[in-house]
C-alpha positions as CSV (number, residue, x, y, z in Angstrom):
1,X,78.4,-104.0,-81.7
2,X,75.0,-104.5,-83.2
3,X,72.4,-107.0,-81.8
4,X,69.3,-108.6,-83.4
5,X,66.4,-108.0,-81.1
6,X,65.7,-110.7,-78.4
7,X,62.3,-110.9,-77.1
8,X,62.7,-111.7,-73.3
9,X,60.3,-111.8,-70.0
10,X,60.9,-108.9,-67.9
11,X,62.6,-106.9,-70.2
12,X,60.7,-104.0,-71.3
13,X,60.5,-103.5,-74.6
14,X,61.6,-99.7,-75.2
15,X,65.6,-100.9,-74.3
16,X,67.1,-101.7,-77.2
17,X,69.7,-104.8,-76.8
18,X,72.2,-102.1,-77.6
19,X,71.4,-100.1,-74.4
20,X,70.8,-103.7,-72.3
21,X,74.4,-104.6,-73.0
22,X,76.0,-101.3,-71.9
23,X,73.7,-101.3,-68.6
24,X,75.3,-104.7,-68.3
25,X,78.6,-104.0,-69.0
26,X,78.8,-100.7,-66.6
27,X,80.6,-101.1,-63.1
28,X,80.0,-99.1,-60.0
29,X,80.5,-95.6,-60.4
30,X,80.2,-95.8,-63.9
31,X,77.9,-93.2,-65.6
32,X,75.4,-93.2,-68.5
33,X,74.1,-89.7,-69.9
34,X,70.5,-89.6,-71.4
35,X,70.6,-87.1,-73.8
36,X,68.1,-84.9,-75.3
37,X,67.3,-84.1,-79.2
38,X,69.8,-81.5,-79.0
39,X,72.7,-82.5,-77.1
40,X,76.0,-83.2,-78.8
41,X,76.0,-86.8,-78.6
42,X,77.7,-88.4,-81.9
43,X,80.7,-85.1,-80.9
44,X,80.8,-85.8,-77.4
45,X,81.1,-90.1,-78.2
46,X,83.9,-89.4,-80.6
47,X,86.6,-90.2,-78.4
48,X,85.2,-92.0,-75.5
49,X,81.8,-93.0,-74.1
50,X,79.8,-95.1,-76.0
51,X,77.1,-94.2,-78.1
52,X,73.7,-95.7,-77.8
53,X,70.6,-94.2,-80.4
54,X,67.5,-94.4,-79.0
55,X,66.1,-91.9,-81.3
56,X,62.0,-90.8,-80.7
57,X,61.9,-92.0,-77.6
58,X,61.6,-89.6,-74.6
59,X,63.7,-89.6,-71.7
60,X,61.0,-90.4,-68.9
61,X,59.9,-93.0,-70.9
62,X,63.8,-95.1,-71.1
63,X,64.3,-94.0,-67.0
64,X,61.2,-96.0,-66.3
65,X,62.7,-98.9,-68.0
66,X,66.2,-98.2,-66.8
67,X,65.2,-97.7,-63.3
68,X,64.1,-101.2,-63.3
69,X,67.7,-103.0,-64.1
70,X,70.0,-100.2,-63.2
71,X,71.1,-99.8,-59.3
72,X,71.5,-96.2,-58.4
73,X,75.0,-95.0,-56.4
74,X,74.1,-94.9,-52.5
75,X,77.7,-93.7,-51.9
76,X,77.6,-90.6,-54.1
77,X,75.6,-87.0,-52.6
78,X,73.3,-87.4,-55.2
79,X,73.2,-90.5,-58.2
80,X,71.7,-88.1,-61.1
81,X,72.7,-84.9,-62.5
82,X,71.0,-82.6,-64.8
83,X,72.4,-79.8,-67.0
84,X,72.0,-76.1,-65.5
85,X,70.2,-74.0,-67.2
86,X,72.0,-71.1,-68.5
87,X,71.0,-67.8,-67.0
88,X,67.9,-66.4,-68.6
89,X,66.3,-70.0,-69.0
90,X,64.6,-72.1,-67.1
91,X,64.5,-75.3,-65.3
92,X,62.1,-77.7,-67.5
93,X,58.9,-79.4,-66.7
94,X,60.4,-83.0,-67.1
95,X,63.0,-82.6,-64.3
96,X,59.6,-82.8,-62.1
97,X,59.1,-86.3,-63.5
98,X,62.9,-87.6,-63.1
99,X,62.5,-87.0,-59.6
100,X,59.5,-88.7,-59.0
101,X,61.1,-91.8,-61.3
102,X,64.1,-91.3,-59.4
103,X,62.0,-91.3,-55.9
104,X,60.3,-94.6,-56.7
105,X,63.4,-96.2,-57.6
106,X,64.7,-95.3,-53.8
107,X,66.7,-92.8,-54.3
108,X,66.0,-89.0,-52.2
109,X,68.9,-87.0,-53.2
110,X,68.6,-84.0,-54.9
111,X,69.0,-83.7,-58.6
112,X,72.6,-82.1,-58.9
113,X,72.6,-79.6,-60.9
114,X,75.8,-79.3,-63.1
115,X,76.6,-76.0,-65.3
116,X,76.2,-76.5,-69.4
117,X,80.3,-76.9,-70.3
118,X,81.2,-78.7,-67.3
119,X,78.2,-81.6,-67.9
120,X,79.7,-81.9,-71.5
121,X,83.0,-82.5,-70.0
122,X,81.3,-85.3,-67.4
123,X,79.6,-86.4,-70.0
124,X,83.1,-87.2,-72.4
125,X,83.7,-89.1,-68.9
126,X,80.4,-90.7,-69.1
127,X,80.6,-95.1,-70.0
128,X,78.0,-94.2,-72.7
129,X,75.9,-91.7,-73.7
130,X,72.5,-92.5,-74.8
131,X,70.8,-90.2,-77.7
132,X,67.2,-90.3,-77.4
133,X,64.5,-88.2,-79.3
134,X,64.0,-85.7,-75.9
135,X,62.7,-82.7,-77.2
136,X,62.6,-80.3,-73.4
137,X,65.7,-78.5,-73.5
138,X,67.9,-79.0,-70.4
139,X,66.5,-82.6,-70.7
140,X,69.6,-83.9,-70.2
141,X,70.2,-86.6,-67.1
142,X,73.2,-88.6,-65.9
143,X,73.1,-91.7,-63.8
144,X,75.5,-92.7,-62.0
145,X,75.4,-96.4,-61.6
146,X,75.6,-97.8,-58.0
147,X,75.6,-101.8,-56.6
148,X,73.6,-104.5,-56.4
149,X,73.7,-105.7,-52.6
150,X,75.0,-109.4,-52.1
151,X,72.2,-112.1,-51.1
């Protein structure tokens, strides 16, 4: 499904109505992966999640506007995941940053930390998969999406 832009109040402007939609139609437990410049993503969507492009845009930069719509599991040990890094390499920079995003947006699990072929199988499991312009390798994050709490 493709959307015309919408210019609304509130809404940042870096999520595409593509990526608004999804966020909207996701249930709890559902989970999004935020992929980086390198990750299989058009492979992985082929036969399941959906596939979102939000090509040039860094991941930090989409979490700070996803953290503001997107509820975060409470139920789950920890609502985010990142990919291990395989042995040799090393964690990246920009997991610093997700968990200070992730911090202001309440949540003070750790980041789990899920080995390279088992986060591309979660990730096949994933509602969509989002394929941004990321360039740190072992950018990758998953969200898992949690409730909104009944006024």
């Amino acid at each position: 499904v493709i959307f015309k832009m919408v210019v609304l109040k509130g809404i940042p402007h870096i999520l595409s109505p593509d990526l608004l939609y999804v966020l909207a139609r996701m249930g709890h437990g559902d989970e999004i992966v935020f992929a980086d410049a390198n990750f299989p993503s058009s492979s992985v969507c082929s036969n399941g999640p959906v596939e979102v492009r939000a090509d040039g845009h860094a991941i930090p930069d989409l979490l700070e506007a996803v953290l503001q719509l997107l509820p975060l599991d409470t139920y789950v040990t920890s609502p985010a995941a990142v990919m291990q890094p395989v042995a040799g390499d090393s964690a990246p920079a920009v997991w610093d940053r997700y968990r200070q995003q992730l911090t202001q947006a309440g949540s003070t699990a750790p980041l789990e930390q899920v080995e390279r072929f088992a986060f591309y199988e979660r990730a096949k499991k994933a509602y969509a998969v989002v394929a941004t312009g990321e360039t740190a390798a072992y950018g990758n994050i998953i969200l898992k999406k949690g409730v909104i709490a009944a006024s």
